[in-house]
C-alpha positions in Angstrom: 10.9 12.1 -5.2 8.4 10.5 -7.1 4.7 10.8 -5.9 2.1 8.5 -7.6 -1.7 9.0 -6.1 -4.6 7.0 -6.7 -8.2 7.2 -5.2 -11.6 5.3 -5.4 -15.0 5.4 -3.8 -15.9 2.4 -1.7 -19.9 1.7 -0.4 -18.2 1.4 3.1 -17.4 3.2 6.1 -14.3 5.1 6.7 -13.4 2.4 10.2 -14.1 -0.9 8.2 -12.2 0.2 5.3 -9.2 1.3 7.1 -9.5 -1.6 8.9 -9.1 -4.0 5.9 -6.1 -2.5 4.3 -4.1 -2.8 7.5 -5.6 -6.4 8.2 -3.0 -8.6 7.5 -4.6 -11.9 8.2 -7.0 -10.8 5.2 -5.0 -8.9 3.2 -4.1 -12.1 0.6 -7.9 -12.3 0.2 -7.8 -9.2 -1.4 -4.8 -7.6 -2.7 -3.6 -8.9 -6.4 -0.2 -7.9 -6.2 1.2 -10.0 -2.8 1.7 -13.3 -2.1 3.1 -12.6 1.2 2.3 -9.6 4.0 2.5 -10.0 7.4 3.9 -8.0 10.4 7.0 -8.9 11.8 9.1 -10.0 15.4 5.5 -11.6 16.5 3.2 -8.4 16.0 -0.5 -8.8 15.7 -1.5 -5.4 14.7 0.0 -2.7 12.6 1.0 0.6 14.9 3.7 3.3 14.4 7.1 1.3 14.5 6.1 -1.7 13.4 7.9 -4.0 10.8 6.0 -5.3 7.7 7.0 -7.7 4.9 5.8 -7.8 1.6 6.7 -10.0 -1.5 4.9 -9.7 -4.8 4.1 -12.8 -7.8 7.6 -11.3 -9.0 9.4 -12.2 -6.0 10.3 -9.2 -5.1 10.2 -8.1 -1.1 10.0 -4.8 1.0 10.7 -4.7 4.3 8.7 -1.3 5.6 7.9 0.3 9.4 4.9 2.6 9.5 5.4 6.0 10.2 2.3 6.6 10.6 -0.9 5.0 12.4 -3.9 7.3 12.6 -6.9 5.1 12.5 -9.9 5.6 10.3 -7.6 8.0 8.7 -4.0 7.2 7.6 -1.4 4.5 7.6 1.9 4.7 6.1 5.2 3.2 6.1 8.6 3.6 4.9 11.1 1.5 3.7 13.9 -0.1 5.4 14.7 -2.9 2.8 13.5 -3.5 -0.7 14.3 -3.7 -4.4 17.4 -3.4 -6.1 15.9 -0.5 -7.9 14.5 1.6 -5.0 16.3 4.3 -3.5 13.3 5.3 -1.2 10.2 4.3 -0.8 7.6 5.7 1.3 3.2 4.3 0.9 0.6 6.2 2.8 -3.2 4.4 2.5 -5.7 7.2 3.6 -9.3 6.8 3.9 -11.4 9.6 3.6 -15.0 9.9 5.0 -17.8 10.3 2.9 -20.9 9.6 4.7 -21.7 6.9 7.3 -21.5 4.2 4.6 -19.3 5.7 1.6 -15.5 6.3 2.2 -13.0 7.3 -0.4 -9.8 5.3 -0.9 -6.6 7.1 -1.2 -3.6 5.1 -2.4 0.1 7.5 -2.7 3.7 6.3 -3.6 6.8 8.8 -3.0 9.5 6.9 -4.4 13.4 7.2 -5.6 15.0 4.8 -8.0 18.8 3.9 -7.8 21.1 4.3 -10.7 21.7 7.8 -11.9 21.1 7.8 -15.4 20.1 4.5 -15.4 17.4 5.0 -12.9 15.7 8.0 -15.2 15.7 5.3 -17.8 13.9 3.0 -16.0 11.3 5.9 -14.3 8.6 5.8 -16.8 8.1 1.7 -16.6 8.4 2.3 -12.8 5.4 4.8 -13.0 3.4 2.6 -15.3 3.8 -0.7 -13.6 3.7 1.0 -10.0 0.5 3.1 -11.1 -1.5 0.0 -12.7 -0.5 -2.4 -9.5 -2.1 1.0 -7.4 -5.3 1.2 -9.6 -5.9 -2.8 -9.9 -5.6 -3.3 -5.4 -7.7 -0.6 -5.5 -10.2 -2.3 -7.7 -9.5 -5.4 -5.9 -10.7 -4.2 -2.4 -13.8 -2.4 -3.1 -14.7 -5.9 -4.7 -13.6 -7.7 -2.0 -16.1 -5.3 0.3 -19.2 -4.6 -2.0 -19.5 -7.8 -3.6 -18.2 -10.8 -1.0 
């Protein structure tokens, strides 16, 4: 598998933080890359086992159930349904404590592309786009909660 890893420092706490990235009433505020997110079969809050959707501006969808559910700390989920592309697909969001007010933002990716041969091909543009999506939502949220 394929791990991709990302991190920036946010002004925030560690609870408010972890909060927003598994807020999916707000998440469209902040997050560049979806047009759609929300939990599915009538859930109100992410928890171990729960179902998620998520379509980006390409049109592409993931269904995903978290794995994991460890507030301030971790969330992560794994998918069940996605892109024609993706063999696995596993996202973790951790959010590391700083001090009372300063939390550091960890974004990972373990993935697996489809296709054999064809799938090493396509690996590098994977790891560019998936890696520039990661770093830009990461940009986007500390915006969204040191400047609005």
């Amino acid at each position: 598998m394929k791990t991709i890893k990302h991190q920036l420092e946010i002004h925030c706490s560690q609870e408010e933080v972890f909060d927003l990235t598994q807020n999916y009433s707000k998440r469209l505020d902040w997050d560049p890359y979806l047009v759609e997110a929300y939990l599915l079969e009538g859930e109100k809050h992410a928890a171990i086992g729960i179902k998620s959707l998520c379509k980006n501006h390409s049109g592409l969808a993931m269904v995903t159930q978290y794995i994991s559910f460890n507030r301030p700390h971790v969330a992560a989920v794994t998918m069940i349904k996605g892109p024609w592309l993706l063999k696995k697909f596993s996202g973790a969001w951790n959010v590391k404590y700083l001090s009372k007010n300063h939390s550091m933002l960890v974004f990972t990716y373990h993935f697996d592309l489809k296709g054999g041969f064809i799938g090493k091909l396509f690996l590098p543009f994977v790891v560019s786009k998936f890696s520039k999506d990661m770093k830009a939502r990461l940009v986007a949220i500390k915006s969204y909660i040191e400047f609005v």
